[in-house]
N, C-alpha and C positions, 0 to 999 in steps of 0.2 A: 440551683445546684447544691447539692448536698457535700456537706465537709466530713472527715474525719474525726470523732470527736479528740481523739487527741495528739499533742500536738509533737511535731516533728524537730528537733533540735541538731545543731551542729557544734561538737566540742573543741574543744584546743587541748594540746598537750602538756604544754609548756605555759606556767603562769608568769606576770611580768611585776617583776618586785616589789613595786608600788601598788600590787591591785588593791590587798588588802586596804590600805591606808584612803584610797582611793574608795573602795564602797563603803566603809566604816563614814567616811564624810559626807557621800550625797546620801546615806542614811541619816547621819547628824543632821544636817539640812534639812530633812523634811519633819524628821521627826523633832526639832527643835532640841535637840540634847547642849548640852553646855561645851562639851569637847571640842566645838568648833572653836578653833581660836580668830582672835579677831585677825581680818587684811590689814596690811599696811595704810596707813591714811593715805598715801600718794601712789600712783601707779604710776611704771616706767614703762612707755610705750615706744618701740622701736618702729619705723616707718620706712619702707620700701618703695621705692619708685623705680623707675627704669632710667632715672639721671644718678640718685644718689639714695642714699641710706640716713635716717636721723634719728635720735633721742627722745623721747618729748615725757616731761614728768609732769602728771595733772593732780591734781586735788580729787580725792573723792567725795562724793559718787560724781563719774565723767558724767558730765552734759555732751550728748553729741553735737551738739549747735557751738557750742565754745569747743567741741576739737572740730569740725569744718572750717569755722572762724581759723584756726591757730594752722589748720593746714591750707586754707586760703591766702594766709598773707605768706607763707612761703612758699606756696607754687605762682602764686598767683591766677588760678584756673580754679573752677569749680572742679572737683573729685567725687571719683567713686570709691565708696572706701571698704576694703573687702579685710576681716581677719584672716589670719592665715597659721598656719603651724609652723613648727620648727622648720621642715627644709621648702617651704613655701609651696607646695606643690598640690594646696588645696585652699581653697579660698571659698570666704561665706560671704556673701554682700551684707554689709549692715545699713540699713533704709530705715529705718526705724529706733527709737530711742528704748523702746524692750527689747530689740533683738541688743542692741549695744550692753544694756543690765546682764541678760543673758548668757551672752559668752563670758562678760566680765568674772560674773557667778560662777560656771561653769570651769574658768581659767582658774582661779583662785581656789576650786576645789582638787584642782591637779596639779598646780605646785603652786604655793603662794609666792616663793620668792625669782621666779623666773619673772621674763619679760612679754608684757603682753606684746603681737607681732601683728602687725597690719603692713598693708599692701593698696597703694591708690593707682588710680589711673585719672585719665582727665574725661569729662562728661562729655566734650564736644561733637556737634553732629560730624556726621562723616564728609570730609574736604570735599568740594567741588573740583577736579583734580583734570578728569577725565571726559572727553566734548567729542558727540559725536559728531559726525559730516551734515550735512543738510536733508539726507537720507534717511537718519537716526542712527549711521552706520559707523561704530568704532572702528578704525585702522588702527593697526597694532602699531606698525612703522611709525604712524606718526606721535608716539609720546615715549616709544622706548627702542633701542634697537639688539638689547640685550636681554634675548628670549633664555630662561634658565633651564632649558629642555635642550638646547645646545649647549651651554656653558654645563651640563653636570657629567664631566670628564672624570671626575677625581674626588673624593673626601678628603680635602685637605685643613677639613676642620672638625671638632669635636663639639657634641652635645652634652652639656651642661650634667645632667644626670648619668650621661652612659649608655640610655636602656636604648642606645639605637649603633647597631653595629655598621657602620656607614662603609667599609669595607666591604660587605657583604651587598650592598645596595649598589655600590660603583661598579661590583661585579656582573652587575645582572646584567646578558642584553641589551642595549638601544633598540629603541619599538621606533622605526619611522614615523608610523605614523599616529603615533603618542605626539602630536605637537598643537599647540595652541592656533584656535586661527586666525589667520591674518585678517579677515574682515570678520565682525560678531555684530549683530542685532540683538538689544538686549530686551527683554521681559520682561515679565511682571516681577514684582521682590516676592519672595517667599518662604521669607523668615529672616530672622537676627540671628545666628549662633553663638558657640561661646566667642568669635574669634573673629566677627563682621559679619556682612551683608551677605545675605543668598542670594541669588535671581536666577531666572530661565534665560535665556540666551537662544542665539540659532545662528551658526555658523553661516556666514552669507555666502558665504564657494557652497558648501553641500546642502544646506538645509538643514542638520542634522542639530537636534533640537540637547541641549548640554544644560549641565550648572553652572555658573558661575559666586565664586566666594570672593569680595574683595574684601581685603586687612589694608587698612590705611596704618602706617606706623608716625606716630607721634613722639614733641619729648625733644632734649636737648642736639641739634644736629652732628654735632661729632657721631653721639651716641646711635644716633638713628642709623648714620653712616655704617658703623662698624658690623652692627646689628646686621644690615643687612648685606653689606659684603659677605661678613661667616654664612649667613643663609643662603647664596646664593646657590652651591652645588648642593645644600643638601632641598632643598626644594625642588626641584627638579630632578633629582633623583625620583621622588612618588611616580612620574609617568614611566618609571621602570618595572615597577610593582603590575605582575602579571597572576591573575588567582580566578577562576570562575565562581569561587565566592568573594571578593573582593573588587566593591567600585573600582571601576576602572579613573585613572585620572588621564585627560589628555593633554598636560602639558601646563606651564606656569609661564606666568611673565615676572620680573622683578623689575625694579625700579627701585631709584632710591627710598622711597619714601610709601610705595605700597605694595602688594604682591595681588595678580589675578592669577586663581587658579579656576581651570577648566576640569569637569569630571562630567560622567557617564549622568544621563538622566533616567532613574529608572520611575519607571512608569505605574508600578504598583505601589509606589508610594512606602512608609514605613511601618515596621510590624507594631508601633506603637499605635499606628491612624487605624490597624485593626483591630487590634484586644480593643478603642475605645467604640468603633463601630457596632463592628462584631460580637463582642463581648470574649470570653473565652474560649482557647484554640484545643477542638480533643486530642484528648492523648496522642494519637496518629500526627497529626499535624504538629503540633509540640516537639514531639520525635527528629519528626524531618527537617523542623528550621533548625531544632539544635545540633543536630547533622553537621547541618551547611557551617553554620557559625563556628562550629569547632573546627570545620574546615579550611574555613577561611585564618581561623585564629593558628592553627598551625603554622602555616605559612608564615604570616608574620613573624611568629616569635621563632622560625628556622631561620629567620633574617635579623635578628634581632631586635625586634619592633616589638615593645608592648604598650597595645593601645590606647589603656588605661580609663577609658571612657566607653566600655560596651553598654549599652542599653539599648531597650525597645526603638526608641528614635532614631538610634543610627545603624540599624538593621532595616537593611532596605529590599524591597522586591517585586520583581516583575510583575508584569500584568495577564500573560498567558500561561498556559497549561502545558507542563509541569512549573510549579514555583521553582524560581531559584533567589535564592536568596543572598546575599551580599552586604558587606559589614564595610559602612560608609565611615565618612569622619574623622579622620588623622587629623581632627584638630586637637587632640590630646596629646600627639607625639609632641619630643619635645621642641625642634626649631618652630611647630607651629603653633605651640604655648610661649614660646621665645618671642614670636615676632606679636602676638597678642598683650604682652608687656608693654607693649609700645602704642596700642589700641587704645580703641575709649572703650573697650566692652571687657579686655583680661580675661585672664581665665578662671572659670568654677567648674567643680567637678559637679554632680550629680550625689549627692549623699546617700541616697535609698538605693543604689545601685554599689556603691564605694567597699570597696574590700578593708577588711576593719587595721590589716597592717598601717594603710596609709594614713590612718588619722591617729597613728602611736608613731612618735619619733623615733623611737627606739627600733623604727623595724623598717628598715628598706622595701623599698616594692619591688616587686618582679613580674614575670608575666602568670603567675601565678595570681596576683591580684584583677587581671583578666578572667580566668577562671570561677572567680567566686562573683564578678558580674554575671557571668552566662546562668550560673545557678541561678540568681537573683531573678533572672529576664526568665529563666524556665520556669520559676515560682508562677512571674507575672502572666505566663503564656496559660497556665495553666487556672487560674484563679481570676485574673480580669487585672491585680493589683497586685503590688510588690508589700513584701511584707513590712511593718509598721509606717503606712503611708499616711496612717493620718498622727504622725510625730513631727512638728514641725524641725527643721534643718539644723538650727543651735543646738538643741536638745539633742539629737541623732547622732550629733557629731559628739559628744561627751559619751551616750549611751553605747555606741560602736568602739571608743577609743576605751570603755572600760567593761564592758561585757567579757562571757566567754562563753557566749551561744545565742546562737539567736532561735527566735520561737517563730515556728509559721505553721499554717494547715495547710492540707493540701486534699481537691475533690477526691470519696471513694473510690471515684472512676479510674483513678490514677494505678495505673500495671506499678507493680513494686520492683521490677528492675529500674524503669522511671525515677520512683522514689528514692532509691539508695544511687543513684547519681547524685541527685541532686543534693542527697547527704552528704556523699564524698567532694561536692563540689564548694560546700558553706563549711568543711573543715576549718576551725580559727588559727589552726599555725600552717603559712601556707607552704612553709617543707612536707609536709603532710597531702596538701593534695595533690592528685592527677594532674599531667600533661594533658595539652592537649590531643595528644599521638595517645597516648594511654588511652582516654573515654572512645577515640576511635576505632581503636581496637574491642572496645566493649561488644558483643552479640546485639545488644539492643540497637546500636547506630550503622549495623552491616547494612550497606544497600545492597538490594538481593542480584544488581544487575552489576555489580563490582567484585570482583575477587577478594577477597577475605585481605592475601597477602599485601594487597596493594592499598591497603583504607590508611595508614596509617602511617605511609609514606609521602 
C-alpha cells in the first residue's frame, strides 16, 4: 500500500512549563553535552500496594534483584512490580534490569528531585476458590448468595477518581434479564486480561454460549473486605448499561474475595484479530467501525463513564452481515482498576494507544482522552499499525509525556475528510478536541439510513 510522502501531525496549544527544560535534557543526554547535572547518589522510591504505602531509599545504580529482595522481605510474596506516575493511574511492568535503568533515566530527566513511584502486586496463580458439581457444572447458589445484579439499588459509594457518575448508572432501568446464571459450564480460557482470567462459559438453563472474567482479590483481609463491600453496587450497576454498540454485560456475582462477571460473547472476534489477519480496513470500512465506536463512546461518557482503554482489542464484532461493532472491556473503569489492585495481574494501560494528558501529572484525564485512542485505533485501522510501534513502552512513556505532536502517515487512498478527523482527534490539549456528539454530527459518519437530526443524540 502506498503512503503519503508526508507526514501528518497533531498540535497542542498550550505548552507546559517545564517542556523547555524537559527537551533541552533528553537533548543533553544523547548528545552528551555537560549541562546535565549529576542524579542524586540515592533514590527515594515510594511503594504502593493495596495494604499500605512505603519509603524505600537505595544506592545507585538500583539493582532490581536487591529491590525484589528488599520488597520480599516486606511482603513476604514474590511481586510484580509495575512504575507508575504521580496519580497511579498508569503503570509499566518492569521485568527486566534495562527497563528498571530506563525509566530510572528517563525519571531523572523530568524532575531529579521528585520520588520515583512504584506499585506491586503479588505473582500468585489464580486461588482454587471455585468447584464444580460432578457434571463440570458451577452452581452459583452454592459458593455465594449475594448476586450484585440484585444488590445494585443505589450508589452509595464514590470512585476514587470521579470519572464515573454513579448516579446516572443507578438511574438507568433494571434489565430482567441482565442477570448472571445460576448454573454455568465453563470453557476453554481465552486470554489473561489487564484484570484476570477470560473463559467461554455456556449457561446450563439456555445454552447460550457468554464470557466469563473472574478477578480474584488478594492482600490484607480487612482491606479486601472494604474493597469489595464499596464495589459491590457499582459492579452490578454495568448489567444496566444498554448500547447496540456496547457489550452487553449479563450480570456479576461478588463475593468476598472475588468477582465473576458475565458478558455478551461476540462471535466475530476483535477488530485487532482483523487488522492482524487481514491486514488493513479500506476507507469505507474504517468509516463505519469509527461510526459505531463513537457511538457507543457517546453513550458512555452521557453517563459518565470514560473508558480509558479504547483500542483495537477491545472493539469487538459480529460475525454476520451488516457488522456491528461493540466497545468491550470496562476493565479500565475505575471500581474495576480498583478491584485489580487487589489481583496478581493490576492494571496497565496500553501506551501506543494512551492519550499524552495522562502520562503528564499536571493534566487530569477526561473522556477526551477516549477520543485521542479512537484516532490512534483509526490510524491502526487504516495502516495495519499504530503509530511509533516499534518504540518500546519506557521510552513512549517519556516521549508522549514530552512531545507536542505526534508524526504518523497515512495511505493515499485516505478521503481527506478521513484525514482531518483524525487530526482533530490527536489534537495535544484535549480542551481542543471533539466530543464524541460532535465527530457524529460530522457529514463523513451520517448513516444514510438514519436522520441527520438524530446521529448525535
Amino acid at each position: 500500500m502506498e503512503f503519503a510522502a508526508s507526514k501528518m501531525t497533531a498540535g497542542k496549544q498550550d505548552e507546559l512549563p517545564d517542556e523547555t527544560t524537559i527537551q533541552e535534557s533528553l537533548r543533553d543526554l544523547f548528545l552528551g553535552h555537560s549541562s546535565i547535572k549529576p542524579p542524586s547518589k540515592k533514590l527515594v522510591i515510594v511503594v504502593k500496594s493495596e495494604v499500605d504505602r512505603c519509603k524505600i531509599t537505595m544506592e545507585r545504580p538500583v539493582k532490581l534483584k536487591e529491590l525484589e529482595n528488599i520488597l520480599m522481605r516486606r511482603y513476604g510474596m514474590p511481586l510484580n512490580i509495575f512504575h507508575s506516575n504521580i496519580s497511579y493511574d498508569y503503570l509499566q511492568k518492569i521485568n527486566h534490569q534495562s527497563e528498571l535503568d530506563n525509566l530510572i533515566r528517563l525519571h531523572d530527566m523530568r524532575n531529579k528531585e521528585s520520588k520515583f513511584r512504584l506499585t506491586v502486586s503479588p505473582k500468585e496463580e489464580e486461588d482454587v476458590i471455585l468447584k464444580p458439581d460432578a457434571r463440570g457444572v458451577y452452581r452459583v447458589g452454592d459458593f455465594i448468595n449475594d448476586m450484585a445484579s440484585d444488590a445494585a439499588t443505589s450508589a452509595r459509594t464514590n470512585v476514587a477518581s470521579g470519572t464515573m457518575d454513579l448516579s446516572k448508572l443507578a438511574n438507568l432501568p433494571e434489565l430482567p434479564e441482565r442477570r448472571p446464571p445460576e448454573e454455568y459450564k465453563e470453557g476453554s480460557k481465552i486470554g489473561t486480561g489487564a484484570h484476570g482470567s477470560v473463559y467461554v462459559c455456556y449457561d446450563f438453563d439456555t445454552g447460550e454460549k457468554l464470557v466469563l472474567k473472574k478477578i480474584f482479590a488478594r492482600g490484607d483481609a480487612n482491606a479486601v473486605k472494604i474493597k469489595m463491600d464499596s464495589l459491590r453496587d457499582e459492579v452490578g450497576l454495568l448489567s444496566r448499561l444498554s448500547h447496540e454498540n456496547i457489550v452487553q454485560y449479563r450480570g456479576a456475582v461478588v463475593a468476598d474475595n472475588f468477582v465473576l462477571i458475565f458478558m455478551e460473547f461476540m462471535t466475530g472476534g476483535s477488530l485487532y484479530d482483523v487488522i492482524r489477519e487481514a491486514g488493513p480496513l479500506p476507507p469505507r470500512q474504517a468509516i463505519d467501525t469509527t461510526r459505531q465506536v463513537l457511538s457507543g463512546l457517546a453513550y458512555l461518557h452521557s453517563l459518565g463513564i470514560v473508558h480509558r482503554d479504547i483500542k483495537s482489542a477491545n472493539i469487538m464484532r459480529t460475525a454476520q452481515m451488516p457488522v456491528v461493532v461493540k466497545i468491550g472491556d470496562f476493565g479500565s473503569a475505575q471500581f474495576l482498576r480498583a478491584l485489580a489492585s487487589l489481583s496478581s495481574t493490576s492494571y496497565q494501560g496500553t501506551p501506543h494507544y494512551t492519550a499524552p494528558e495522562i502520562f503528564r501529572k499536571s493534566r487530569p484525564y477526561d473522556e477526551k482522552a477516549d477520543i485521542w485512542s479512537v484516532g490512534i485505533t483509526v490510524i491502526e485501522m487504516l495502516t495495519g499499525r499504530t503509530p511509533y510501534a516499534d518504540i518500546e513502552p519506557a521510552v513512549l512513556f517519556y516521549k508522549m509525556a514530552s512531545d507536542d505532536k505526534i508524526e504518523y502517515d497515512l495511505p493515499k487512498t485516505t478521503p481527506e475528510p478521513l484525514s482531518a478527523v483524525i487530526a482533530k482527534m490527536l489534537v495535544w490539549e484535549p480542551s481542543k478536541r471533539p466530543t464524541a456528539n460532535n465527530f457524529l454530527s460530522m457529514e463523513i459518519f451520517w448513516n444514510k439510513s438514519t436522520p441527520k437530526h438524530s446521529l448525535a443524540t
